[in-house]
N, C-alpha and C positions, 0 to 999 in steps of 0.2 A: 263650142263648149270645151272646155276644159276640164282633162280626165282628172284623179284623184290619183295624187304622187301614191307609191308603192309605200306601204307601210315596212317599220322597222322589223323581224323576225320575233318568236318569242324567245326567253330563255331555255337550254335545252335542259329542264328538271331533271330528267332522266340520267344526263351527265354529270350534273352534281350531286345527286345522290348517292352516286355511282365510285364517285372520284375519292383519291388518295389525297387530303388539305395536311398541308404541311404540320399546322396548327390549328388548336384550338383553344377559344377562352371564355371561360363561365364569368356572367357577370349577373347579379341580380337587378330584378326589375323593382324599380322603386316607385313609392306610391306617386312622384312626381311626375312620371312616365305616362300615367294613366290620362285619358279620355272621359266626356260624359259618359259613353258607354260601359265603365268600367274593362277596357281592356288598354292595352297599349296602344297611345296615338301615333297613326304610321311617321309624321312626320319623328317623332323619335326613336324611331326606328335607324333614320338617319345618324343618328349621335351615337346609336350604339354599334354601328358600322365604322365608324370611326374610331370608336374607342378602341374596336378588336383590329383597326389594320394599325394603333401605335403600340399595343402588346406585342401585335404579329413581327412587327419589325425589333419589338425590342427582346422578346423573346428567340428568335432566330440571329440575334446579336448581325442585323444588321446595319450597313455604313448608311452615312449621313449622303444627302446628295454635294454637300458642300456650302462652302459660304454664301458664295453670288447665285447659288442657282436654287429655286426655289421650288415646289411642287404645288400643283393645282388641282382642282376637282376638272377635269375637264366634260366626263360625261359621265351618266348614274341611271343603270337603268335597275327596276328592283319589283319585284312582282310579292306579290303578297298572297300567301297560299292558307291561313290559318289564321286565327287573333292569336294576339298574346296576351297570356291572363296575368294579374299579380293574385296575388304572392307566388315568386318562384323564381327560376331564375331561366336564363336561358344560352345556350352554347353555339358561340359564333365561328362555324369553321373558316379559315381563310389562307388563301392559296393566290399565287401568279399564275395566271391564265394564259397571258402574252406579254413581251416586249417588243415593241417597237421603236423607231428610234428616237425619239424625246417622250416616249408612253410608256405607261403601264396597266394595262387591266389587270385588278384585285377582282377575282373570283367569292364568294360571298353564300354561305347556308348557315341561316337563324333556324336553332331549334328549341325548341321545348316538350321536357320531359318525351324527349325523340320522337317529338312529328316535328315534320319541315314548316317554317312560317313561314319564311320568307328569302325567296331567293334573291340573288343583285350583283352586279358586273359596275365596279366601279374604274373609270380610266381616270388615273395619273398622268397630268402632263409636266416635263420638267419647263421651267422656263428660268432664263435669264433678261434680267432689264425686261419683266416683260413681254417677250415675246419664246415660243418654244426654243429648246434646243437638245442637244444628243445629249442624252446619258451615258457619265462618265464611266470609261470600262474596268474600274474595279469595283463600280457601284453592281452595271451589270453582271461580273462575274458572280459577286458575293450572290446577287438573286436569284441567280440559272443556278448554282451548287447547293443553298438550303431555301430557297422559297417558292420554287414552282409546284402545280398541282400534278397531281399523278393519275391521269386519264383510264380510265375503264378499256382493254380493248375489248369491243364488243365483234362479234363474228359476222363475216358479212354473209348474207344471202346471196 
């Protein structure tokens, strides 16, 4: 018989809550947005994750990765803590979590009217032609001095 692979971790809530996000951006929820349920369908949840990491970069006035090299969704993970309702809007905090060397995790807290909806760690892979490659070091630079998230120290036991 064959055991059951190790599942993935959850997200640590308690650390983004906790945490110092570089940025933050208000956007409203639009009737489009919505579900038969009347709340927001998670998959567009997606798009509004995306809208807040192209403010994020463009509000922190940061650099392109360049011509030839491109950026990819490589992995998304995103836990869902709350509906989102319309009408209203909601604030997307966003923060660098990590770099590595062709990645990037985008750190991720949707709120509304200040309860958490929805957490999510999204990784950036650069790639050229296609396949990954390093990020260039004044791409890195500019991201370590205005875009990483600012960690809670908590006290150890």
């Amino acid at each position: 018989m064959t055991s059951m692979p190790e599942l993935p971790g959850r997200i640590d809530r308690t650390l983004l809550d906790n945490a110092q996000f570089p940025c933050t951006y208000t956007m409203p929820i639009r009737f489009e947005d919505l579900d038969v349920q009347w709340h927001v369908n998670n998959t567009k949840v997606l798009v509004l994750l995306q809208e807040a990491r192209v403010d994020f970069a463009m509000v922190r006035k940061l650099p392109a990765l360049g011509d030839k090299i491109r950026p990819v969704v490589g992995g998304m993970t995103i836990e869902y803590a709350h509906e989102i309702r319309f009408p209203g809007d909601v604030e997307i905090a966003t923060g660098i979590l990590h770099m590595g060397r062709s990645s990037t995790v985008y750190a991720h807290l949707v709120r509304q009217n200040g309860l958490p909806c929805a957490y999510a760690l999204v990784t950036m892979v650069a790639t050229q032609d296609g396949t990954p490659c390093a990020l260039p070091a004044e791409w890195r630079t500019a991201h370590e001095e205005r875009a990483m998230l600012h960690l809670p120290a908590f006290p150890t036991v």
